[in-house]
N, CA, C and O atoms as CSV, one atom per row, in Angstrom:
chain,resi,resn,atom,element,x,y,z
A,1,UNK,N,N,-37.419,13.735,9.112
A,1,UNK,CA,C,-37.575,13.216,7.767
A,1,UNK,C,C,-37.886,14.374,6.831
A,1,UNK,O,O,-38.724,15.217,7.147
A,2,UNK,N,N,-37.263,14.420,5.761
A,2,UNK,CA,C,-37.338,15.264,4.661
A,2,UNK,C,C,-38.179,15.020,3.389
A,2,UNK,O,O,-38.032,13.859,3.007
A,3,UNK,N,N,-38.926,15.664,2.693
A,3,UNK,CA,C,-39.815,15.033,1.419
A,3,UNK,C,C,-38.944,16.005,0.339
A,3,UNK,O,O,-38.395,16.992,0.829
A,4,UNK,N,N,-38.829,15.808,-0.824
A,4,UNK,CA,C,-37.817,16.456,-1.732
A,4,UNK,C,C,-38.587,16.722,-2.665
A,4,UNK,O,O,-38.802,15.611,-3.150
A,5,UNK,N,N,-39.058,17.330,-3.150
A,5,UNK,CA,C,-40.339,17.035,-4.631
A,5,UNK,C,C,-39.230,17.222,-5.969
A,5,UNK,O,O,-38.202,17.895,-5.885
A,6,UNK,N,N,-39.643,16.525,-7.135
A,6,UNK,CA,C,-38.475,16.730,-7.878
A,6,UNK,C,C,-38.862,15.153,-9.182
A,6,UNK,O,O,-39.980,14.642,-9.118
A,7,UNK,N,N,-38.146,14.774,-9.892
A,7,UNK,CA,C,-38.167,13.791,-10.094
A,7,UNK,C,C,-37.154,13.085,-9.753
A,7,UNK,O,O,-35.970,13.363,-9.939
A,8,UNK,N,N,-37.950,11.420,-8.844
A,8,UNK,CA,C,-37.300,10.824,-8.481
A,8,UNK,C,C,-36.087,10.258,-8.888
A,8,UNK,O,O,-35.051,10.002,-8.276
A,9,UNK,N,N,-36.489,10.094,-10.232
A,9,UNK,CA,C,-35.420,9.225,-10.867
A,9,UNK,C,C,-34.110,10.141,-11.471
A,9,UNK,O,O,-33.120,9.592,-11.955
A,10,UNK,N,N,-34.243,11.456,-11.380
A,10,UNK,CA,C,-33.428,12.047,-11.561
A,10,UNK,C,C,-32.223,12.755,-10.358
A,10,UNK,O,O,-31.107,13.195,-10.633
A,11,UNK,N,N,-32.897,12.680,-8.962
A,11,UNK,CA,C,-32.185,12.846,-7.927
A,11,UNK,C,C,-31.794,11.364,-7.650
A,11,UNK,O,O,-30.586,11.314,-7.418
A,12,UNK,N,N,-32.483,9.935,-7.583
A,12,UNK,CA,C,-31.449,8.692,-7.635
A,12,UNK,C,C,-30.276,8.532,-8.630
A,12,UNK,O,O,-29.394,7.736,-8.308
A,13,UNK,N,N,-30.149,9.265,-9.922
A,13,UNK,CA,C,-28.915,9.180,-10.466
A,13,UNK,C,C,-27.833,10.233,-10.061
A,13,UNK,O,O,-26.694,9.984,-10.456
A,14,UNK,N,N,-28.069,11.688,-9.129
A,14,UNK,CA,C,-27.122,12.702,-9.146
A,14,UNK,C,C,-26.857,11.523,-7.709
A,14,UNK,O,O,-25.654,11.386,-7.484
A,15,UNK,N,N,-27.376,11.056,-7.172
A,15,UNK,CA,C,-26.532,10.490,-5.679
A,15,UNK,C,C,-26.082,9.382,-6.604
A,15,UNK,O,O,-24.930,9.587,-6.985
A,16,UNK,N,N,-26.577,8.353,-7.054
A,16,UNK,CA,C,-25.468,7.424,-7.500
A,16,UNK,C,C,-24.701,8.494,-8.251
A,16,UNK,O,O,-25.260,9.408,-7.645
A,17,UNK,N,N,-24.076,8.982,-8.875
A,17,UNK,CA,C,-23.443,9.512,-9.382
A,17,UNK,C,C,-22.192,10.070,-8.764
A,17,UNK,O,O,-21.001,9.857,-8.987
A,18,UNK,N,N,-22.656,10.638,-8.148
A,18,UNK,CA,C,-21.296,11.256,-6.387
A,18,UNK,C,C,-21.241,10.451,-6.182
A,18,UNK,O,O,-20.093,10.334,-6.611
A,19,UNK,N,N,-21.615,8.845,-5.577
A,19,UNK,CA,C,-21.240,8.044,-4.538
A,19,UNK,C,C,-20.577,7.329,-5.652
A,19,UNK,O,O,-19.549,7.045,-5.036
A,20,UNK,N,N,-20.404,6.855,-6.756
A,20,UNK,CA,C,-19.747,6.930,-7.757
A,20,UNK,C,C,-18.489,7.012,-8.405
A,20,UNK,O,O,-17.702,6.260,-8.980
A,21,UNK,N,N,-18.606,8.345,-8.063
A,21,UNK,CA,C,-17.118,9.677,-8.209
A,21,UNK,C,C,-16.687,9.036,-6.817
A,21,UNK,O,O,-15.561,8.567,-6.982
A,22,UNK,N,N,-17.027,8.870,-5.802
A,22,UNK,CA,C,-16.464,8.959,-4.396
A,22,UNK,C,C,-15.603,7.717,-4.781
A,22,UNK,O,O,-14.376,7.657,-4.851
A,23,UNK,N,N,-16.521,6.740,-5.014
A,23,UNK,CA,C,-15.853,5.258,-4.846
A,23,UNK,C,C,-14.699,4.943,-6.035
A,23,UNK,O,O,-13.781,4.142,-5.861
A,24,UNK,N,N,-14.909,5.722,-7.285
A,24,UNK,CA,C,-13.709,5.948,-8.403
A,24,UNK,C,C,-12.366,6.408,-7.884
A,24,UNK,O,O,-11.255,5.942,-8.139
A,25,UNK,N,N,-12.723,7.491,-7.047
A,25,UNK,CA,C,-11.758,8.432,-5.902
A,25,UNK,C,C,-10.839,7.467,-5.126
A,25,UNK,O,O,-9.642,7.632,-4.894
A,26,UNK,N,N,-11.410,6.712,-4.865
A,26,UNK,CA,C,-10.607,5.570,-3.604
A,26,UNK,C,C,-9.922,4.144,-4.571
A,26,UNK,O,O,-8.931,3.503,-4.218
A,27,UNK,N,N,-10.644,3.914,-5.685
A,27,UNK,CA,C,-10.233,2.797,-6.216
A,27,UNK,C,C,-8.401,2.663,-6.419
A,27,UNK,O,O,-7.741,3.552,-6.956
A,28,UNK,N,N,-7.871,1.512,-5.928
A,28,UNK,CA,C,-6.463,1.724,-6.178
A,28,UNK,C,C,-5.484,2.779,-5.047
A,28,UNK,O,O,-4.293,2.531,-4.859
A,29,UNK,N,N,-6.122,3.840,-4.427
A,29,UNK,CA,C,-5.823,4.526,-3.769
A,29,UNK,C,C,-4.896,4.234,-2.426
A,29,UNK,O,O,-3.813,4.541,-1.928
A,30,UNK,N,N,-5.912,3.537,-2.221
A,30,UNK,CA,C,-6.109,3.307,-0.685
A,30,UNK,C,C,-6.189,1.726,-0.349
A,30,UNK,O,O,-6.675,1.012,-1.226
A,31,UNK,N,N,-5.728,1.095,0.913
A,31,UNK,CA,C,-6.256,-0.282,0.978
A,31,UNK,C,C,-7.479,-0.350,1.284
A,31,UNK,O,O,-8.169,0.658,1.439
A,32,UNK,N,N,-7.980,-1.727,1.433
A,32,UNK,CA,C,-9.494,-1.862,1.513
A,32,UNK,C,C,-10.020,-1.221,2.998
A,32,UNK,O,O,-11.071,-0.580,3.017
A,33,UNK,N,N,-9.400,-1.383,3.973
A,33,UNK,CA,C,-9.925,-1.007,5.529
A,33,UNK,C,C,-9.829,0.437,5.531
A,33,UNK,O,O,-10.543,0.951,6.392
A,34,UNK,N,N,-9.076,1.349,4.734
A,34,UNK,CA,C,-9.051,2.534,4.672
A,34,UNK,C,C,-9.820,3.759,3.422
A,34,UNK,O,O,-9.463,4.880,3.059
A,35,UNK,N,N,-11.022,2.860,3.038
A,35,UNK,CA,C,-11.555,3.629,2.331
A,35,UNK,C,C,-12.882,3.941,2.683
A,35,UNK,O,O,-13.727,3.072,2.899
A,36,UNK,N,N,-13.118,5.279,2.754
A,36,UNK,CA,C,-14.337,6.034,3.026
A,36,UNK,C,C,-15.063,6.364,2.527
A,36,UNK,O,O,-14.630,6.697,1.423
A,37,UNK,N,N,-16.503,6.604,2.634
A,37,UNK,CA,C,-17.170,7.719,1.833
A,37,UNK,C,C,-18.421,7.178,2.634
A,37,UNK,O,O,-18.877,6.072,2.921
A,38,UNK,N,N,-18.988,9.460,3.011
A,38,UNK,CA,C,-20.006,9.188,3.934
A,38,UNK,C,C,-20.936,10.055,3.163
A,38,UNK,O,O,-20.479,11.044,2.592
A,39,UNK,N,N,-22.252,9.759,3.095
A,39,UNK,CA,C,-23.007,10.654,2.233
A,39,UNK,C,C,-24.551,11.240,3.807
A,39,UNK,O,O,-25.113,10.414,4.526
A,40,UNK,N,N,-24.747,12.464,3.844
A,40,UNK,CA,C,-25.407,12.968,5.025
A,40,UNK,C,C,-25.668,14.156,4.992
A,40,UNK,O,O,-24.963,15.067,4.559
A,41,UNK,N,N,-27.374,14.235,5.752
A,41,UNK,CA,C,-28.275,15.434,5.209
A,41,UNK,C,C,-27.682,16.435,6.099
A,41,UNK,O,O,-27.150,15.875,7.058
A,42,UNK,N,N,-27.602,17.429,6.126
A,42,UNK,CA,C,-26.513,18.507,7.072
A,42,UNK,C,C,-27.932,19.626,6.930
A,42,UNK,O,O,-28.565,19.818,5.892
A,43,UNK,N,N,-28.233,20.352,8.458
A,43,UNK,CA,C,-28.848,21.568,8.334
A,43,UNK,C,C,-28.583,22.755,7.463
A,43,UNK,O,O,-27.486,23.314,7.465
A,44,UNK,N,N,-29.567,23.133,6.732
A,44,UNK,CA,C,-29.935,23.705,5.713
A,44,UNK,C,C,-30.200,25.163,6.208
A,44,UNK,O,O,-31.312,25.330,6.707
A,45,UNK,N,N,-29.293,26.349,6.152
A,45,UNK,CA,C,-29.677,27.911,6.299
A,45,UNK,C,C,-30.756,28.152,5.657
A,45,UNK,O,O,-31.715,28.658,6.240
A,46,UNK,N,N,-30.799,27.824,4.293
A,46,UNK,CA,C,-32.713,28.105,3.308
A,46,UNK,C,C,-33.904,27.269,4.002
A,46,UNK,O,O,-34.008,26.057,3.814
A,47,UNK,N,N,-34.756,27.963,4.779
A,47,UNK,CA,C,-35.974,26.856,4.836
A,47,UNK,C,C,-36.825,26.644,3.652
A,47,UNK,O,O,-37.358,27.513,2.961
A,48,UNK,N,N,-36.891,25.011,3.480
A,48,UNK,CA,C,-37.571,24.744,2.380
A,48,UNK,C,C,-36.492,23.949,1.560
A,48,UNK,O,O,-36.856,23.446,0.498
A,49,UNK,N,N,-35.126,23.792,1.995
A,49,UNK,CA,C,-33.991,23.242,0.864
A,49,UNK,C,C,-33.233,21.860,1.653
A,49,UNK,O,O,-33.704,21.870,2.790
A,50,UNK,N,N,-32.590,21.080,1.570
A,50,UNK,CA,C,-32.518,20.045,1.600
A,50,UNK,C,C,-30.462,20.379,0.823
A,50,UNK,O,O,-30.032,21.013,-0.141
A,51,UNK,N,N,-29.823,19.563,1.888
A,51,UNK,CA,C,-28.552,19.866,1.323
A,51,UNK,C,C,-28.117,18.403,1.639
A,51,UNK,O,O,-28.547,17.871,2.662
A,52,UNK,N,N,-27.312,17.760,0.832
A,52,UNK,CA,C,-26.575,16.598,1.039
A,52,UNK,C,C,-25.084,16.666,1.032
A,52,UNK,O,O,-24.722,17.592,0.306
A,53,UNK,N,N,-24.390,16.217,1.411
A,53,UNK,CA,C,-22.678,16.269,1.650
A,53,UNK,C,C,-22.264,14.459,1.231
A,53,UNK,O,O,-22.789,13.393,1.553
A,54,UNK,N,N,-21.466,14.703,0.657
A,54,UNK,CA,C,-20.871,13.320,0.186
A,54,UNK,C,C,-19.047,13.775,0.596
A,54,UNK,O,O,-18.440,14.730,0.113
A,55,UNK,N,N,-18.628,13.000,1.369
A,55,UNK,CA,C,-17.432,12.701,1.820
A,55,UNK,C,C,-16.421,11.534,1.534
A,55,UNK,O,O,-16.711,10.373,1.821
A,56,UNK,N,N,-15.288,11.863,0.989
A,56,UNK,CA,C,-14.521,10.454,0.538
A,56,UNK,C,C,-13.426,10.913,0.614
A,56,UNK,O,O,-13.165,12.047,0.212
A,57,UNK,N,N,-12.417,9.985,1.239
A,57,UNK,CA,C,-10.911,10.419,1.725
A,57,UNK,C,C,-10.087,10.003,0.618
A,57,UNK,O,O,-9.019,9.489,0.952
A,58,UNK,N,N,-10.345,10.109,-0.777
A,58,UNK,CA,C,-10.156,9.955,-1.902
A,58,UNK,C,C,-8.651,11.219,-1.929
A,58,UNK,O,O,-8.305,11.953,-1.003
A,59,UNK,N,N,-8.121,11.117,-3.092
A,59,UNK,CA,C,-6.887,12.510,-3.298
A,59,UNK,C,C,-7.602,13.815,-3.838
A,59,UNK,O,O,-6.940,14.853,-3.850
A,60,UNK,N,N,-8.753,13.826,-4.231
A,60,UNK,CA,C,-9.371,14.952,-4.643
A,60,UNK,C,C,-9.026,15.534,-6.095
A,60,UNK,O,O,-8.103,15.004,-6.713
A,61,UNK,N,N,-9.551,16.332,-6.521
A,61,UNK,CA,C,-9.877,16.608,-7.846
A,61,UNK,C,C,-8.391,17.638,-7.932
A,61,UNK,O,O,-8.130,18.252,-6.897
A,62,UNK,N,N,-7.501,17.813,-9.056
A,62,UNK,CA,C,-6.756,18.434,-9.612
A,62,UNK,C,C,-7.137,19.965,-9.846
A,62,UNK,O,O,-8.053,20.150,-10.647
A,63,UNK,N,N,-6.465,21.269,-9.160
A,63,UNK,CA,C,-7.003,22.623,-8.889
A,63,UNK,C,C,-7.254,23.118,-10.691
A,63,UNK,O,O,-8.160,23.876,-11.040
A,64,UNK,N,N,-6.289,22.524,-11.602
A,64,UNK,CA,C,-6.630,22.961,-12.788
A,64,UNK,C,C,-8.192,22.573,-13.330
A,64,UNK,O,O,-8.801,23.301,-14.113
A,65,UNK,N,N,-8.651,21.511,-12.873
A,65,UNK,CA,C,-9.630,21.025,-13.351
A,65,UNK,C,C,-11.293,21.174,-12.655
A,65,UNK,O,O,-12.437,20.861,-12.982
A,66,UNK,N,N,-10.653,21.800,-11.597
A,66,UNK,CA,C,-12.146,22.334,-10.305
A,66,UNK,C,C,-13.495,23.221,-11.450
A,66,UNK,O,O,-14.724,23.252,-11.379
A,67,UNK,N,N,-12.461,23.859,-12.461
A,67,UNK,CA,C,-13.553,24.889,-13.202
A,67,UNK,C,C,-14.592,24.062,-14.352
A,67,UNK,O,O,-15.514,24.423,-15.083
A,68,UNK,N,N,-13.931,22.826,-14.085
A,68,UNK,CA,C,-14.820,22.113,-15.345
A,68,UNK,C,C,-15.738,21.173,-15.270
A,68,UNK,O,O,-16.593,20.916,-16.118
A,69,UNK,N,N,-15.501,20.474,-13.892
A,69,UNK,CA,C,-16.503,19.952,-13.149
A,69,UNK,C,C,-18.035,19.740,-13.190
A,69,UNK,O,O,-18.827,18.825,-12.967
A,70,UNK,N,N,-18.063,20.928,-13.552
A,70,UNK,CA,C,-19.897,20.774,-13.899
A,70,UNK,C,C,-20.115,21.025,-15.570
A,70,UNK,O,O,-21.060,21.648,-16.053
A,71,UNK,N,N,-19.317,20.564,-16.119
A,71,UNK,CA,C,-19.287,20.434,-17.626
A,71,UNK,C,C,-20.401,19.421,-17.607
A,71,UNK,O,O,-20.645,19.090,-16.447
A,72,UNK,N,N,-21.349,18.665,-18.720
A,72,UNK,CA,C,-21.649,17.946,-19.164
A,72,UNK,C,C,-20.948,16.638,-19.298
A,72,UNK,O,O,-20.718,16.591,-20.506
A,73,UNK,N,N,-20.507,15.624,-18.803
A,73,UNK,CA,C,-19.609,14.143,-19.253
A,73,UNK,C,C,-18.388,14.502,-19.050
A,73,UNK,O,O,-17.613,13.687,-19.551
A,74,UNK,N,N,-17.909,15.308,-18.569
A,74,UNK,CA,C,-16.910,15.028,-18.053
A,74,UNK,C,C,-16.192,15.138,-16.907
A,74,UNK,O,O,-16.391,15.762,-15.864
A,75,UNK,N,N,-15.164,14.294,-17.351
A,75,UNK,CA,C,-14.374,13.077,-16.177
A,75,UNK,C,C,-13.098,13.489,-16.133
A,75,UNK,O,O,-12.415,14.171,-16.898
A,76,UNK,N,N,-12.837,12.806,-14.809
A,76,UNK,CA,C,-10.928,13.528,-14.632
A,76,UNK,C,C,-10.035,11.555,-14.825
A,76,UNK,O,O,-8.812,11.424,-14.783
């Protein structure tokens, strides 16, 4: 078990947020029995850090648009 210090309510919106994006990713995509998305704590090289992985067999983000990603609001 992991303790995260931080504010709570601000790490419950970056995971809804990916799981989110994940499930936007699949909408229409895919049929219903074939849509994924796995979210899971993966060992951490920094002791002291806490890493999460969110997985979705979604088509993935457009290579032109990878650089903008962490813009503020925006969406593909």
């Amino acid at each position: 078990r992991m303790v995260v210090r931080g504010q709570a309510d601000q790490l419950e919106q970056v995971i809804i947020n990916l799981l989110a994006n994940a499930r936007d990713a699949l909408l229409g995509n895919l049929g219903l029995a074939s849509r994924r998305i796995r979210l899971e704590q993966v060992a951490c090289r920094e002791p002291g850090w806490v890493e999460l992985h969110v997985h979705d067999n979604g088509g993935g983000i457009e290579p032109l648009l990878l650089e903008r990603i962490f813009e503020p609001f925006f969406t593909t």
